[in-house]
Structures are given as structure tokens and as C-alpha cells.
Gaussian input, Z-matrix of N, CA and C with variables (Angstrom, degrees):
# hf/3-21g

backbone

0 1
 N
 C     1     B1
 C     2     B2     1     A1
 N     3     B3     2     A2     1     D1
 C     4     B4     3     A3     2     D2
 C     5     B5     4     A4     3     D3
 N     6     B6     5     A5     4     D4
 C     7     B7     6     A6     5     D5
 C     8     B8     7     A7     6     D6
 N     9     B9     8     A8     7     D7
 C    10    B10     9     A9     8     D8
 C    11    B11    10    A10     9     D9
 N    12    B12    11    A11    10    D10
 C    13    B13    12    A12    11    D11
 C    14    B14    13    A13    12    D12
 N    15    B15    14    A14    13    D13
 C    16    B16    15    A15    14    D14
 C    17    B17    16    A16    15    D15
 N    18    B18    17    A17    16    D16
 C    19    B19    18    A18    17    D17
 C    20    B20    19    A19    18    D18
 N    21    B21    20    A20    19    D19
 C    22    B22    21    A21    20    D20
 C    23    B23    22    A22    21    D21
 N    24    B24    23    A23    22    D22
 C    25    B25    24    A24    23    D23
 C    26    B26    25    A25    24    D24
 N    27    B27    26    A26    25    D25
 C    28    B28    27    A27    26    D26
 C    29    B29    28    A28    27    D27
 N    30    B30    29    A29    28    D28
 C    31    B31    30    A30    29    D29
 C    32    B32    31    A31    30    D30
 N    33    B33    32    A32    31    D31
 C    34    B34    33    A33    32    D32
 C    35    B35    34    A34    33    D33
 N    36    B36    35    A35    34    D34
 C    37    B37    36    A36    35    D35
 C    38    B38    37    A37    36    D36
 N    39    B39    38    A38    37    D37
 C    40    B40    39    A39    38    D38
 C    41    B41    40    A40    39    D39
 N    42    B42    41    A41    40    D40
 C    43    B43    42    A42    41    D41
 C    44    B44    43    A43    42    D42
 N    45    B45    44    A44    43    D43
 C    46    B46    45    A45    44    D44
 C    47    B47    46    A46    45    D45
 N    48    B48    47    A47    46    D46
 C    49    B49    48    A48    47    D47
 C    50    B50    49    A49    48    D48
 N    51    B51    50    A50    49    D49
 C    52    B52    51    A51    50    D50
 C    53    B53    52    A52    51    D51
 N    54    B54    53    A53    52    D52
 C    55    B55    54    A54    53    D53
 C    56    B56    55    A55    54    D54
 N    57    B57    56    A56    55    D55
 C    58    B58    57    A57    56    D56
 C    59    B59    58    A58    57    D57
 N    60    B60    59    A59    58    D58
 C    61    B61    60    A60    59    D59
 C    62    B62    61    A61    60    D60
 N    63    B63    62    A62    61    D61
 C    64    B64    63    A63    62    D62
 C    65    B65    64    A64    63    D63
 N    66    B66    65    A65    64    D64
 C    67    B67    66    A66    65    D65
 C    68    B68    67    A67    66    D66
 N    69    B69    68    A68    67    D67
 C    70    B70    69    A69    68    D68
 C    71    B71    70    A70    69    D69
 N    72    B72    71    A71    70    D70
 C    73    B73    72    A72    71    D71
 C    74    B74    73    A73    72    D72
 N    75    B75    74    A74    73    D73
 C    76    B76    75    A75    74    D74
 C    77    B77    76    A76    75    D75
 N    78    B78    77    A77    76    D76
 C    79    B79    78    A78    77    D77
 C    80    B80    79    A79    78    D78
 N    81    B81    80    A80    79    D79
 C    82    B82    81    A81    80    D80
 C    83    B83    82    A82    81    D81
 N    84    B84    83    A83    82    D82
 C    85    B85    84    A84    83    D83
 C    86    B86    85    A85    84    D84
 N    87    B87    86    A86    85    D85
 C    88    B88    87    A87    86    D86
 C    89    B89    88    A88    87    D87
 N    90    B90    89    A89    88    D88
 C    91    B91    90    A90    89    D89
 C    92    B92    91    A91    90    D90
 N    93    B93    92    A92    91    D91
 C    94    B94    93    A93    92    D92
 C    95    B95    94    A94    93    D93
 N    96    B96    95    A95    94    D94
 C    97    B97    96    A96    95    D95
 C    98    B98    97    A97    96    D96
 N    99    B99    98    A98    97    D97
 C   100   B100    99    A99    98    D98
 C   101   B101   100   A100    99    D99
 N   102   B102   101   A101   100   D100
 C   103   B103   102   A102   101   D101
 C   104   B104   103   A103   102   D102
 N   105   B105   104   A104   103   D103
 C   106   B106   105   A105   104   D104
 C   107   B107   106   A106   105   D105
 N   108   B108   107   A107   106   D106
 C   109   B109   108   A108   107   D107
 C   110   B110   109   A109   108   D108
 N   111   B111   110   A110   109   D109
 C   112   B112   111   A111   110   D110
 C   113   B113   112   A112   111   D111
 N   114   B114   113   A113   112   D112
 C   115   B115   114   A114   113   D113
 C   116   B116   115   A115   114   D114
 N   117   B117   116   A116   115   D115
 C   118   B118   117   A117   116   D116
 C   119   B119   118   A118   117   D117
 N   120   B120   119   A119   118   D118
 C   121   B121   120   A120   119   D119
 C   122   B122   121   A121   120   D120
 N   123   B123   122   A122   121   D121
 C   124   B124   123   A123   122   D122
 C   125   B125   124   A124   123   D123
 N   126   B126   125   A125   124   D124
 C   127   B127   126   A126   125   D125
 C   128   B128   127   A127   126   D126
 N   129   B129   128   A128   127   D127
 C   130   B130   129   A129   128   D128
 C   131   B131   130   A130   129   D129
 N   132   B132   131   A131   130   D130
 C   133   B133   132   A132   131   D131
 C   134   B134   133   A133   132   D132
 N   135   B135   134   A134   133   D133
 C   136   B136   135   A135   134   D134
 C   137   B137   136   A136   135   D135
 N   138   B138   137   A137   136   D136
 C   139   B139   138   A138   137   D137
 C   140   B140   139   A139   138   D138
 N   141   B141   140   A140   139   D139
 C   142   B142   141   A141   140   D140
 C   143   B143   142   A142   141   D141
 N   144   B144   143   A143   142   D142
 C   145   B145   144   A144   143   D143
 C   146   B146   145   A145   144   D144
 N   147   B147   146   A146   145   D145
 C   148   B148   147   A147   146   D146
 C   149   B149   148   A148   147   D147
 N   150   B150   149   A149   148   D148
 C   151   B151   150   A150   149   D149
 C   152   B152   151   A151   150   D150
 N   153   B153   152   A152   151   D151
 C   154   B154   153   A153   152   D152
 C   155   B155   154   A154   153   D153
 N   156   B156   155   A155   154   D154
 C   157   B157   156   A156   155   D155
 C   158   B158   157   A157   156   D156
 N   159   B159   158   A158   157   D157
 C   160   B160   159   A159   158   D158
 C   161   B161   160   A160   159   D159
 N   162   B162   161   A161   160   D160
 C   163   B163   162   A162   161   D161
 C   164   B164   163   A163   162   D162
 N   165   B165   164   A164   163   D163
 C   166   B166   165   A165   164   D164
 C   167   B167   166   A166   165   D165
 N   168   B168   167   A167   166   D166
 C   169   B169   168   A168   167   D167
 C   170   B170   169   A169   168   D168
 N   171   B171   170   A170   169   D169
 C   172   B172   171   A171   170   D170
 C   173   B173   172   A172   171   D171
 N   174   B174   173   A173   172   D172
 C   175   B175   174   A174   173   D173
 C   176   B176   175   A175   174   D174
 N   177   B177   176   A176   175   D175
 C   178   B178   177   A177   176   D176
 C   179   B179   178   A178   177   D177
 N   180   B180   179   A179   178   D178
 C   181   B181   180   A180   179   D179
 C   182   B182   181   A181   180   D180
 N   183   B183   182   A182   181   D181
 C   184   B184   183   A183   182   D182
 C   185   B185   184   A184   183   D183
 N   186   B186   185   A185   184   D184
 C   187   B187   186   A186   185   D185
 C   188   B188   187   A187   186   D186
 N   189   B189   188   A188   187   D187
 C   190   B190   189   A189   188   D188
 C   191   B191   190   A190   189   D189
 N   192   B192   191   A191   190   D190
 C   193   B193   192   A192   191   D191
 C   194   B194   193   A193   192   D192
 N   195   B195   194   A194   193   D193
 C   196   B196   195   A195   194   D194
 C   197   B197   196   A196   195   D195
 N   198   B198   197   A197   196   D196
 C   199   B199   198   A198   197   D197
 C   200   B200   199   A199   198   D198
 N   201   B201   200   A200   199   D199
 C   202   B202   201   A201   200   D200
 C   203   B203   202   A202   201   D201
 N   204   B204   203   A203   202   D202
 C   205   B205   204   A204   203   D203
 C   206   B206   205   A205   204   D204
 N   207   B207   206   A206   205   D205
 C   208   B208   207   A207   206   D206
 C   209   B209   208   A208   207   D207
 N   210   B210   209   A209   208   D208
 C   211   B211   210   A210   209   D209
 C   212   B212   211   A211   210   D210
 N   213   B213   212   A212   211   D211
 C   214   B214   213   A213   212   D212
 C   215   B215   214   A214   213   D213
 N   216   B216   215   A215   214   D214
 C   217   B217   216   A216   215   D215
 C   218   B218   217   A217   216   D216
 N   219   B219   218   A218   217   D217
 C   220   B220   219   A219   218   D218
 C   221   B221   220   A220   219   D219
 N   222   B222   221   A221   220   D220
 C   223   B223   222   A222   221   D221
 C   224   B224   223   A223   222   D222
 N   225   B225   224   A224   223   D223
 C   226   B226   225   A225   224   D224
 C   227   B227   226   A226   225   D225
 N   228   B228   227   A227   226   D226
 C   229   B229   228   A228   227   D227
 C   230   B230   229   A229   228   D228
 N   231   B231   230   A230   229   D229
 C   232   B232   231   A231   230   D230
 C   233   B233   232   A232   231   D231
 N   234   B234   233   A233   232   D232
 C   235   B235   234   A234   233   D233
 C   236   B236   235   A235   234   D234
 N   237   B237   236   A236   235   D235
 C   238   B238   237   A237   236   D236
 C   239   B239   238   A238   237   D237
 N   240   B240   239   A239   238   D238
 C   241   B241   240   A240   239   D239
 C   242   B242   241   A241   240   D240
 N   243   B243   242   A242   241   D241
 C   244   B244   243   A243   242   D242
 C   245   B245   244   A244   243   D243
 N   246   B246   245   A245   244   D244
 C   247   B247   246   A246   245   D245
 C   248   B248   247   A247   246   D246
 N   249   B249   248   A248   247   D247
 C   250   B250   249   A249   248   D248
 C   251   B251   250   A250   249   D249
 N   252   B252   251   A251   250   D250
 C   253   B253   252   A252   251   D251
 C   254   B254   253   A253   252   D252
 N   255   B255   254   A254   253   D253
 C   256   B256   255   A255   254   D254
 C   257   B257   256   A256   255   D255
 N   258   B258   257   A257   256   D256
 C   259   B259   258   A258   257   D257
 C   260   B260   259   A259   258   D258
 N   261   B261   260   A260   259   D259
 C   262   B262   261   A261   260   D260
 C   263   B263   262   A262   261   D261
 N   264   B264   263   A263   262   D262
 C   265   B265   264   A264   263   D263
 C   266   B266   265   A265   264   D264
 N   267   B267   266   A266   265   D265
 C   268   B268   267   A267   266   D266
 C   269   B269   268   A268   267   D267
 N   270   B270   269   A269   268   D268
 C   271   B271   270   A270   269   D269
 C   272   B272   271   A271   270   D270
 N   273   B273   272   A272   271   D271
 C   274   B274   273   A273   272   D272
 C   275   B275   274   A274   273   D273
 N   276   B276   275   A275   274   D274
 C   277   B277   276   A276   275   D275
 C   278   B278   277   A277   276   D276
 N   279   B279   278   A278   277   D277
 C   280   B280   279   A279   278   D278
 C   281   B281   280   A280   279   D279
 N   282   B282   281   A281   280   D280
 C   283   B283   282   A282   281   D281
 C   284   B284   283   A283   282   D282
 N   285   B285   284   A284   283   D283
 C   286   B286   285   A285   284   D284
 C   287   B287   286   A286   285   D285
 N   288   B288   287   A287   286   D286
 C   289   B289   288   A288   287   D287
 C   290   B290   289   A289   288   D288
 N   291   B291   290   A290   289   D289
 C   292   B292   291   A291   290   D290
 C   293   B293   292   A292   291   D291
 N   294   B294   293   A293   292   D292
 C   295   B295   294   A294   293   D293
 C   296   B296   295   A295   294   D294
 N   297   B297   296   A296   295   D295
 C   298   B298   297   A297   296   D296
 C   299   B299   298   A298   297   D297
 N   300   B300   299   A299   298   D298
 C   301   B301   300   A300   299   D299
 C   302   B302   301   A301   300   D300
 N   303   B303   302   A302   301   D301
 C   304   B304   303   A303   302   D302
 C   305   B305   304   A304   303   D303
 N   306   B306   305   A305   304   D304
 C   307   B307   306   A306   305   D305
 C   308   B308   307   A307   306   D306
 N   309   B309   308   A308   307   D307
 C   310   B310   309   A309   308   D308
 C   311   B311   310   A310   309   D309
 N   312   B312   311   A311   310   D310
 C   313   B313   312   A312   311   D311
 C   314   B314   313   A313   312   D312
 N   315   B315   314   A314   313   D313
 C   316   B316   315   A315   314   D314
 C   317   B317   316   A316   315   D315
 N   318   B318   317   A317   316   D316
 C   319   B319   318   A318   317   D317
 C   320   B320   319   A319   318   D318

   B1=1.4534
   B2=1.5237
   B3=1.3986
   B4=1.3489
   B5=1.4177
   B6=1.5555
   B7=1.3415
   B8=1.7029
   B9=1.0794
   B10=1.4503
   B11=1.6104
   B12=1.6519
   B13=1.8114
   B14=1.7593
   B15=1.2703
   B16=1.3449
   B17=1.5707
   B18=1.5116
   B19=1.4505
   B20=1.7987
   B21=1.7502
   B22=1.0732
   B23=1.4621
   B24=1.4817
   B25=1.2413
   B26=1.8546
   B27=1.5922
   B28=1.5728
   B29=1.1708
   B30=1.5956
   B31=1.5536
   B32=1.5700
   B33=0.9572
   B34=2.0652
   B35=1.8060
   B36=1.1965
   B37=1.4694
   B38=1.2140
   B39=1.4106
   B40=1.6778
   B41=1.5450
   B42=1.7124
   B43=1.4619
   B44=1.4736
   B45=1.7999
   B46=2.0052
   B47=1.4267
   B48=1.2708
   B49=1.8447
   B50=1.2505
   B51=1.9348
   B52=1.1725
   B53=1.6910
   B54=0.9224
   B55=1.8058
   B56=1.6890
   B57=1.6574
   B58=1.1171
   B59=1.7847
   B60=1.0782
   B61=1.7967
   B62=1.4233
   B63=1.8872
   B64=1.8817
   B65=1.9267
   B66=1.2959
   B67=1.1992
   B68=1.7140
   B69=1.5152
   B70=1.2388
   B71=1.4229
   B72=1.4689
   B73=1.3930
   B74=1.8329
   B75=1.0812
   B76=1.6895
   B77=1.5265
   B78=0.9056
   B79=1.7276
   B80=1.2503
   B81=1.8358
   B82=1.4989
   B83=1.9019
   B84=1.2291
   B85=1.6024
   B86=1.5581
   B87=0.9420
   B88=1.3497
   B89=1.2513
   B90=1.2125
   B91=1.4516
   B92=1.3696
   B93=1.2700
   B94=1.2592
   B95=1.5068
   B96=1.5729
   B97=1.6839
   B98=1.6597
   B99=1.0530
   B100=1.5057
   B101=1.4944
   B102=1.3885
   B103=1.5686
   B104=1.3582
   B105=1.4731
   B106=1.8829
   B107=1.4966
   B108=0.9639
   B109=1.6927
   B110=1.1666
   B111=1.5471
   B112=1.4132
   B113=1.4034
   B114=1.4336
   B115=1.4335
   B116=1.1410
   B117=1.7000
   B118=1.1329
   B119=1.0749
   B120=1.5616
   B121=1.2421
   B122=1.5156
   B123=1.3964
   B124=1.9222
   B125=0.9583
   B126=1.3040
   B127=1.4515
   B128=1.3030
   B129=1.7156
   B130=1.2451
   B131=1.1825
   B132=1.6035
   B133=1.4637
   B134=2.0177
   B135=1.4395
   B136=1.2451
   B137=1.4574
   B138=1.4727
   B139=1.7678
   B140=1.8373
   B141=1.4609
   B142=1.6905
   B143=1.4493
   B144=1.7683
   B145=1.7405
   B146=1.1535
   B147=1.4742
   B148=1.1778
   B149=1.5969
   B150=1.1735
   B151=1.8806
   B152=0.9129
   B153=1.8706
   B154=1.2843
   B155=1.0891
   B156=1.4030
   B157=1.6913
   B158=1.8814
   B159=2.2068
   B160=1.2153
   B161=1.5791
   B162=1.2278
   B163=1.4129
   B164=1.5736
   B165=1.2317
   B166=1.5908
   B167=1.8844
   B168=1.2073
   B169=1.5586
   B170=1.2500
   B171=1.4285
   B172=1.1841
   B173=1.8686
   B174=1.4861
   B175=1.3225
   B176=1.9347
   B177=1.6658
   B178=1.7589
   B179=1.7898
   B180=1.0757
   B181=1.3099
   B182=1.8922
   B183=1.0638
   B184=1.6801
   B185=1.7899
   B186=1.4677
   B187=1.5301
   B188=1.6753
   B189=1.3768
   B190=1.5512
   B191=0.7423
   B192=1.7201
   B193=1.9408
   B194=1.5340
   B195=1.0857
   B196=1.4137
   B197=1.4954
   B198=1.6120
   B199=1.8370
   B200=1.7104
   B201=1.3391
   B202=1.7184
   B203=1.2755
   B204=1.6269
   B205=1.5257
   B206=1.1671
   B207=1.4587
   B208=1.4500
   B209=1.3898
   B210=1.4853
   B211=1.1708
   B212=1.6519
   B213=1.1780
   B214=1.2997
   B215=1.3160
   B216=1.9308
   B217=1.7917
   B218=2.1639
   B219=1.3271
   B220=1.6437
   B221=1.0004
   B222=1.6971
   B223=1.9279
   B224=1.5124
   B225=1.7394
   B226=1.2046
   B227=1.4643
   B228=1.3327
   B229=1.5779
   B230=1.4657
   B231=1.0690
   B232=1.4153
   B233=1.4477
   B234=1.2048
   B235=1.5608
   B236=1.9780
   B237=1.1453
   B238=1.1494
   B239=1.7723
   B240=1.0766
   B241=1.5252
   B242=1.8572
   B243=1.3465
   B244=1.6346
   B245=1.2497
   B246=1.2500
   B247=1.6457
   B248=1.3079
   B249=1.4946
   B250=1.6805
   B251=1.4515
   B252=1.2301
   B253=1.2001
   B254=2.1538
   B255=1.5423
   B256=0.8050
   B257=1.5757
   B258=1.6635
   B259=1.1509
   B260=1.8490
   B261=1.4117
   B262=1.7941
   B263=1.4931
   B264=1.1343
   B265=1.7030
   B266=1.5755
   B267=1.3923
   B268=1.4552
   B269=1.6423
   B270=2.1161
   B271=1.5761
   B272=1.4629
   B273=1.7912
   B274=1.4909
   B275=1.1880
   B276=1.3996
   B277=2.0857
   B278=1.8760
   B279=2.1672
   B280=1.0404
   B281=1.7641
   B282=1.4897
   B283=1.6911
   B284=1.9416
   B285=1.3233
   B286=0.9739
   B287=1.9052
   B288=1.5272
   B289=1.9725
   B290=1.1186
   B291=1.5927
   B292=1.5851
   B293=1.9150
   B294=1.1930
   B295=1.2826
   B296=1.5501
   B297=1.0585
   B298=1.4488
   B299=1.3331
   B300=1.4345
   B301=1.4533
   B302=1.1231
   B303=1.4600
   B304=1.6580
   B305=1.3230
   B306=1.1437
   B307=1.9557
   B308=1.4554
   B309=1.7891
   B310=1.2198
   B311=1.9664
   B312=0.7959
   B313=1.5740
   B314=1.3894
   B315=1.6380
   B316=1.6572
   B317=1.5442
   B318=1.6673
   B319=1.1843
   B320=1.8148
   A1=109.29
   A2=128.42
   A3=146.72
   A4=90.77
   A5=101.97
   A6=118.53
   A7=156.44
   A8=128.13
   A9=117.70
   A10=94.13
   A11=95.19
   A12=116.43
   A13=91.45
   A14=106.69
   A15=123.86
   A16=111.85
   A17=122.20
   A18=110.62
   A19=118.52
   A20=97.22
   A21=131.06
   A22=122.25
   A23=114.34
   A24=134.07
   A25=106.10
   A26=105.75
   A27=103.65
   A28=111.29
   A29=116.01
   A30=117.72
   A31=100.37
   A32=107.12
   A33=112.64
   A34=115.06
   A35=111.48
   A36=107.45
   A37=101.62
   A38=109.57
   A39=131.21
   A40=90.32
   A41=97.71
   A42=108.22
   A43=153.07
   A44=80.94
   A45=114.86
   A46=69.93
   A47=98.20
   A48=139.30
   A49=96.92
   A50=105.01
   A51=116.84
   A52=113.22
   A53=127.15
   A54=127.63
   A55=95.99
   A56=93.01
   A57=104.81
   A58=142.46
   A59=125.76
   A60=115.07
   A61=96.42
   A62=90.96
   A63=100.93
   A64=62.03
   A65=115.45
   A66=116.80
   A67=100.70
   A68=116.35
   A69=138.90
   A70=113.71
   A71=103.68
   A72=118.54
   A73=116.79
   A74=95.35
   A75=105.24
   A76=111.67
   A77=90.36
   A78=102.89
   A79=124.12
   A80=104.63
   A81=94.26
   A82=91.32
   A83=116.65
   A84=122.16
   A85=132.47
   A86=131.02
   A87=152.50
   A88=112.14
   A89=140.53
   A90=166.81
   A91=123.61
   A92=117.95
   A93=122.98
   A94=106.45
   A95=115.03
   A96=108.00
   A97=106.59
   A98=104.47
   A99=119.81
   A100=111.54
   A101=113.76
   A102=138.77
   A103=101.31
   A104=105.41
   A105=120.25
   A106=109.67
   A107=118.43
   A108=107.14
   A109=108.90
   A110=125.10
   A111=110.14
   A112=110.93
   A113=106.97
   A114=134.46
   A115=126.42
   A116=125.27
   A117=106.44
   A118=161.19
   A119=120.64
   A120=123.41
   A121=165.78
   A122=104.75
   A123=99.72
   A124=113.17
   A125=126.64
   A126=125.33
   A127=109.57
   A128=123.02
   A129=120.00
   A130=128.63
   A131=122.75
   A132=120.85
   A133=91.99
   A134=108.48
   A135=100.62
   A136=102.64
   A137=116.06
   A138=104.95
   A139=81.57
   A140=94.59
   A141=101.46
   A142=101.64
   A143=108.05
   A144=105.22
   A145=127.33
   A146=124.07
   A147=131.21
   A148=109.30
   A149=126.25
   A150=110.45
   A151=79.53
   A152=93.81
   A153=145.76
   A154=102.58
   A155=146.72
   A156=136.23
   A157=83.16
   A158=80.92
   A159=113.32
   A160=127.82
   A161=104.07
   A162=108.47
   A163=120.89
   A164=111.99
   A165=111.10
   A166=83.04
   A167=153.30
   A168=150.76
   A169=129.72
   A170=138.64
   A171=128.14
   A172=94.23
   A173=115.62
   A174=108.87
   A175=120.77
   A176=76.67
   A177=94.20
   A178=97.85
   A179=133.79
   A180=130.57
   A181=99.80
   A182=119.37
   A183=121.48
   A184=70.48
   A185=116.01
   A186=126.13
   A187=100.36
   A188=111.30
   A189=121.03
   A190=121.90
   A191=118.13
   A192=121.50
   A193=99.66
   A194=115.32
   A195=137.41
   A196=133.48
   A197=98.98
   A198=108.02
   A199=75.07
   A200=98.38
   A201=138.82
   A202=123.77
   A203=107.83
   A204=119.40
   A205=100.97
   A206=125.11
   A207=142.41
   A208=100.91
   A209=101.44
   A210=99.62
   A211=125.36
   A212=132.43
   A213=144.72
   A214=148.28
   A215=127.18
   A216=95.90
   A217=108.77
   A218=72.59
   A219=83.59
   A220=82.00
   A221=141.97
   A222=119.48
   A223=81.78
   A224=102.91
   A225=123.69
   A226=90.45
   A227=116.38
   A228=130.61
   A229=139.06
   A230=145.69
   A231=145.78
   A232=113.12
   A233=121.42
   A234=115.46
   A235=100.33
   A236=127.82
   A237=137.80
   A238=113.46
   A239=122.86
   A240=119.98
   A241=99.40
   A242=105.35
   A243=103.07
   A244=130.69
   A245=116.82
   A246=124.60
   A247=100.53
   A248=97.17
   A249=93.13
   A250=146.46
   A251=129.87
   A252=111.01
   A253=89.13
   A254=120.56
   A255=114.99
   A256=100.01
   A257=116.15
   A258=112.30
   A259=91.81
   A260=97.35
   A261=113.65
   A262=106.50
   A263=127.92
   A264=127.27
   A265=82.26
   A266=100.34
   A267=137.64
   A268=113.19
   A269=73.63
   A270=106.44
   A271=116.86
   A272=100.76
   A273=87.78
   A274=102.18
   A275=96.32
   A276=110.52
   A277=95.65
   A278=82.62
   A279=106.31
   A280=119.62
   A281=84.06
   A282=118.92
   A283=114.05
   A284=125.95
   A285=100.22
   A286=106.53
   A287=99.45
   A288=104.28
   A289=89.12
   A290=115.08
   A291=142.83
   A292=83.09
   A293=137.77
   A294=150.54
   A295=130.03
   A296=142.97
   A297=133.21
   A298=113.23
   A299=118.33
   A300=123.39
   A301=111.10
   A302=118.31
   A303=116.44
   A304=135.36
   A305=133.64
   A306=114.57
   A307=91.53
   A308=101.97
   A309=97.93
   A310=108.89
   A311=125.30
   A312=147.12
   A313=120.12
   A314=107.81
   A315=101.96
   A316=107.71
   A317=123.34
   A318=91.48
   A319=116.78
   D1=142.81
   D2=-168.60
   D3=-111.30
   D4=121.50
   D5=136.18
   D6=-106.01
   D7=107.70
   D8=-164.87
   D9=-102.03
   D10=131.68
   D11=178.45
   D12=-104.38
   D13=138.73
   D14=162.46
   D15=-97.54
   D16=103.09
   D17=-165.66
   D18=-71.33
   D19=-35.43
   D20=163.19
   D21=-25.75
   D22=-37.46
   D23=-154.41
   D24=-120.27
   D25=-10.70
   D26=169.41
   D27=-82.97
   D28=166.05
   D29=169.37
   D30=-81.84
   D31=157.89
   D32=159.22
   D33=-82.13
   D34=125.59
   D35=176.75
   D36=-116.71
   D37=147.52
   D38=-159.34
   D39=-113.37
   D40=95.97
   D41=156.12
   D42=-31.31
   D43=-75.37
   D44=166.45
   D45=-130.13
   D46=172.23
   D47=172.44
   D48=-74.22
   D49=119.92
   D50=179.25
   D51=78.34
   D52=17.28
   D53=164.86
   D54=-151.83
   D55=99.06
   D56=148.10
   D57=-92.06
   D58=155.02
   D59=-171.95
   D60=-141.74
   D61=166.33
   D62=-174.88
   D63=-123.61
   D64=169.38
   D65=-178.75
   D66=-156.18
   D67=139.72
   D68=-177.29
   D69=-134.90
   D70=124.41
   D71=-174.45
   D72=-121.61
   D73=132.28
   D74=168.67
   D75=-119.68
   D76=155.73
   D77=168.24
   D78=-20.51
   D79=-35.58
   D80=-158.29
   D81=-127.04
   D82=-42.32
   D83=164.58
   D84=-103.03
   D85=-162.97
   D86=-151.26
   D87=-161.44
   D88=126.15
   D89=143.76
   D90=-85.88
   D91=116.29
   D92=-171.91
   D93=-125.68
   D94=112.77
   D95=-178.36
   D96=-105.88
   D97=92.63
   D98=-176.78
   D99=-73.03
   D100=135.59
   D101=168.24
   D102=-123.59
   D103=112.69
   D104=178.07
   D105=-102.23
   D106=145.49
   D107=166.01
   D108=-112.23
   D109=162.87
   D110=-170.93
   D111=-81.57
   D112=164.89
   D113=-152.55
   D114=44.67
   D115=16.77
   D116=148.58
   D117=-133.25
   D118=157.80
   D119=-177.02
   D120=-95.84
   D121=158.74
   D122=-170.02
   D123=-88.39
   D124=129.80
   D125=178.52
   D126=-74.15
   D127=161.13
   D128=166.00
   D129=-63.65
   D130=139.37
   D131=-154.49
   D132=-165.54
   D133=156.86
   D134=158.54
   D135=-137.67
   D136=-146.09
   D137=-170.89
   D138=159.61
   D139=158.65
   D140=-159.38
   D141=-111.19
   D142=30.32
   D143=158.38
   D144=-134.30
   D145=142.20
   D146=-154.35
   D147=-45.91
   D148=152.75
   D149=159.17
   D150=-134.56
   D151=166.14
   D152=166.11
   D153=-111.84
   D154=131.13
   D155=152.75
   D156=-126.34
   D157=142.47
   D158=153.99
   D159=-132.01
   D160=132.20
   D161=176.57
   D162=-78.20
   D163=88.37
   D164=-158.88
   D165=-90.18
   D166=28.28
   D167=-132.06
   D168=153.33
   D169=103.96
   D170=144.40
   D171=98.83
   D172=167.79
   D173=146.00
   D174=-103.17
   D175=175.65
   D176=-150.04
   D177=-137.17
   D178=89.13
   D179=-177.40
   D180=-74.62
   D181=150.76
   D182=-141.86
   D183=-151.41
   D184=139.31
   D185=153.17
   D186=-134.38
   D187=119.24
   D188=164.97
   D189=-118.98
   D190=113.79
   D191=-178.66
   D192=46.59
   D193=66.20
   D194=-178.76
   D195=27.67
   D196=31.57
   D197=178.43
   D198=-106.52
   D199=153.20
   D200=155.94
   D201=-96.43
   D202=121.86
   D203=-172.98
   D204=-122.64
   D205=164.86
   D206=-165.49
   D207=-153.56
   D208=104.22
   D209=-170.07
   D210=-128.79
   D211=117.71
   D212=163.36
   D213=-62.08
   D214=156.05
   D215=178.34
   D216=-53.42
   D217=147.55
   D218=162.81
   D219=109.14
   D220=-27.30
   D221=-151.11
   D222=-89.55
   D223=164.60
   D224=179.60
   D225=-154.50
   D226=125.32
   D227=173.63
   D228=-108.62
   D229=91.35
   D230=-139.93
   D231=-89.91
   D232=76.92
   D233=-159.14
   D234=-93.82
   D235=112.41
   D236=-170.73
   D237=-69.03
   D238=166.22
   D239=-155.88
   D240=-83.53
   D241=143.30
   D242=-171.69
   D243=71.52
   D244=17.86
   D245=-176.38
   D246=-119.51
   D247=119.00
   D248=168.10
   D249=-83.94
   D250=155.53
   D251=-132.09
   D252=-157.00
   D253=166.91
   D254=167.20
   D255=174.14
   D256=170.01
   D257=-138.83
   D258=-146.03
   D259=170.50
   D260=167.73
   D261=-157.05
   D262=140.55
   D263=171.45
   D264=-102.43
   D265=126.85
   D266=151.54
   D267=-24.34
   D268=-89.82
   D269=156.70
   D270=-135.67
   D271=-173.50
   D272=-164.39
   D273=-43.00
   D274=-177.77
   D275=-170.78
   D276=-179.92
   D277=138.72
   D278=167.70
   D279=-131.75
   D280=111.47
   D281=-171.75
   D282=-74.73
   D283=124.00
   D284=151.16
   D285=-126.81
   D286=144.22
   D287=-174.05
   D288=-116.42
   D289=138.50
   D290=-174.41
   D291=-110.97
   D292=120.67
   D293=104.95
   D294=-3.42
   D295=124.16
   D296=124.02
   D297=-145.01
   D298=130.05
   D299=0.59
   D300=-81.09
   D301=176.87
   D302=145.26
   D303=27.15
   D304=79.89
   D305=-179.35
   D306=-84.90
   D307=90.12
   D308=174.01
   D309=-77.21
   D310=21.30
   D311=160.66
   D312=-91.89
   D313=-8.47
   D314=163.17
   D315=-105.96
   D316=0.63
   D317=-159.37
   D318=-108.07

């Protein structure tokens, strides 16, 4: 079965303060289209599915298991399941996080 998401047409839900997402789910992942505003931040947290984060926007300072990243369009970050991790927008910033599995907690 084919699905077409209209992103246009979701509401944005405000995660943490200051990162909002339109969010798309399949069977097997999670899509997260993040709008950051600047300065703010994610607290440290982990969770038992793989991410992907991309910085399609802005910078995004990234801390994983306590190294510091600085990250730009083009970066793509592979943060592995159970590692903690936490974040700051620079400036605004546009995020997208690939899931696996399921954040059945976003949907």
C-alpha cells in the first residue's frame, strides 16, 4: 500500500520548548521534521531507536556520550540506540530524525 503524507496539512507538535515537528510514521520508522528556534535546548535523554539526524538548517551543536558536534546543512549524524545524547540550536534550525523503530511516543 502507497502512502502520500501532506506535510503542509499537519499541525506542528511542541516536543521540548522550542523544537517543534510535523511527524510521519510507517510501519517500520519515524520521521521527524523539526523547526528549532535558536537557543534551544534538548536535554540529555536516550531511547532504544536508532537515529539519524539531519541538519537540513541553521546550526545545531549535537553532544553524544559526551563528544561535541557542530553541526551544519549537509551533516547527517548516526546516533546508535541507548546512547545518550543532547542538543542546542545555535540558530534557528531545520532538523530532520529518521527513527527505528517506531517512536511509538511520537505518534
Amino acid at each position: 500500500m502507497t502512502t502520500v503524507t501532506d506535510l503542509n496539512q499537519q499541525s506542528r507538535q511542541e516536543i521540548v520548548q522550542g523544537y517543534a515537528a510535523r511527524f510521519v510514521h510507517s510501519p517500520n520508522v519515524t520521521i521527524a521534521y523539526w523547526e528549532v528556534e535558536a537557543g534551544a535546548e534538548l536535554p540529555e535523554h536516550s531511547h532504544p531507536h536508532e537515529q539519524l539526524t539531519n541538519v537540513m538548517e541553521g546550526q545545531f551543536r549535537l553532544e553524544i556520550d559526551g563528544e561535541s558536534f557542530l553541526l551544519e546543512p549537509g551533516y547527517v549524524v548516526e546516533i546508535p540506540p541507548d546512547v545518550p545524547h543532547a542538543g542546542m540550536a545555535l540558530t534557528p534550525c531545520r532538523l530532520i530524525d529518521v527513527f527505528y523503530p517506531v517512536r511509538e511516543d511520537y505518534r
